[in-house]
N, C-alpha and C positions, 0 to 999 in steps of 0.2 A: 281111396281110389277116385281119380277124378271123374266125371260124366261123359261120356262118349256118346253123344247125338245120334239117333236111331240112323240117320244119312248118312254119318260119316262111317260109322260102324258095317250096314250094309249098301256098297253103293251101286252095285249092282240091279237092287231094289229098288234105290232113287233112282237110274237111269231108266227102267223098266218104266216105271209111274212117270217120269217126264214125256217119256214117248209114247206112253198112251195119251198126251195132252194134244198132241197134232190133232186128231181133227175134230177137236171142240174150237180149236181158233179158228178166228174169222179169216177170210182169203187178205185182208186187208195187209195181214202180217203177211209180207215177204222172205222171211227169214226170221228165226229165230237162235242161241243160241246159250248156253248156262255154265256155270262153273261152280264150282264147290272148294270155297276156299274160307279164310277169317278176315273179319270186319276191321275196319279201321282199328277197332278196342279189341282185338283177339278173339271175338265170339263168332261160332261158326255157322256160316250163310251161304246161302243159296244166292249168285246174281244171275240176274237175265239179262240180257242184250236184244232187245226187239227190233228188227227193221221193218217200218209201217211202210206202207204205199204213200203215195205223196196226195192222195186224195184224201187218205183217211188222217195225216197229219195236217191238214186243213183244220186251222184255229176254232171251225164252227162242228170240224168231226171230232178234232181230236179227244176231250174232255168223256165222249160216249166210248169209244172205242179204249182207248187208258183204261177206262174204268169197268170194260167187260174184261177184255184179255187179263188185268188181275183179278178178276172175279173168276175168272176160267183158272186159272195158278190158286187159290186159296180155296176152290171150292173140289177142285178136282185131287190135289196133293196136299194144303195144306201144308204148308212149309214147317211152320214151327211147330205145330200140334202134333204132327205127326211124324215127321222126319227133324225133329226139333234144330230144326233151320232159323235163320232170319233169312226173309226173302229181300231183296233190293232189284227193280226194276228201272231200266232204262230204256228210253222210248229213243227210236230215231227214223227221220223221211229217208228215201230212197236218194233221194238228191244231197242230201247233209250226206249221208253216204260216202257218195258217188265223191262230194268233194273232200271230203276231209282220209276218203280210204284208211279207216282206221279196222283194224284187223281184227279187232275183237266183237265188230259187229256183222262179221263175214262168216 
């Protein structure tokens, strides 16, 4: 019998634990957004779609903020340990946004 992913199995569960993740993020994230689907190679993952503010996507913020916001996802839910996920995070400004209106970051 194959493995079914504690996520995929109850997802109910993983939605519950993603939105308790709201207000450990910083105001910097403007939006956020997740999907539960398979990887490139069929393994099943968790992505995020993050949209920063344009102050916090500033080259001398960003590197701090990237690296809290997944520290706030691995330390709060635990992607693969616990809902045996793989997590993939995409970071995006407000302005990249704005120009490129790509729907999955809305």
């Amino acid at each position: 019998m194959p493995y079914l992913p504690r996520g995929v199995a109850q997802p109910l569960e993983l939605v519950k634990s993603l939105n308790a993740l709201q207000p450990f993020l910083p105001p910097a994230v403007v939006n956020w957004r997740y999907t539960i689907d398979n990887d490139w190679s069929g393994d099943p993952s968790l992505f995020f779609w993050i949209t920063l503010s344009d102050e916090a996507a500033k080259p001398q913020n960003l590197p701090r903020i990237t690296k809290y916001v997944t520290g706030v996802i691995t330390q709060h839910i635990n992607p693969r340990g616990q809902w045996g996920l793989i997590p993939y995070v995409s970071f995006r400004s407000q302005s990249e946004q704005s120009a490129l209106k790509e729907e999955v970051f809305e």
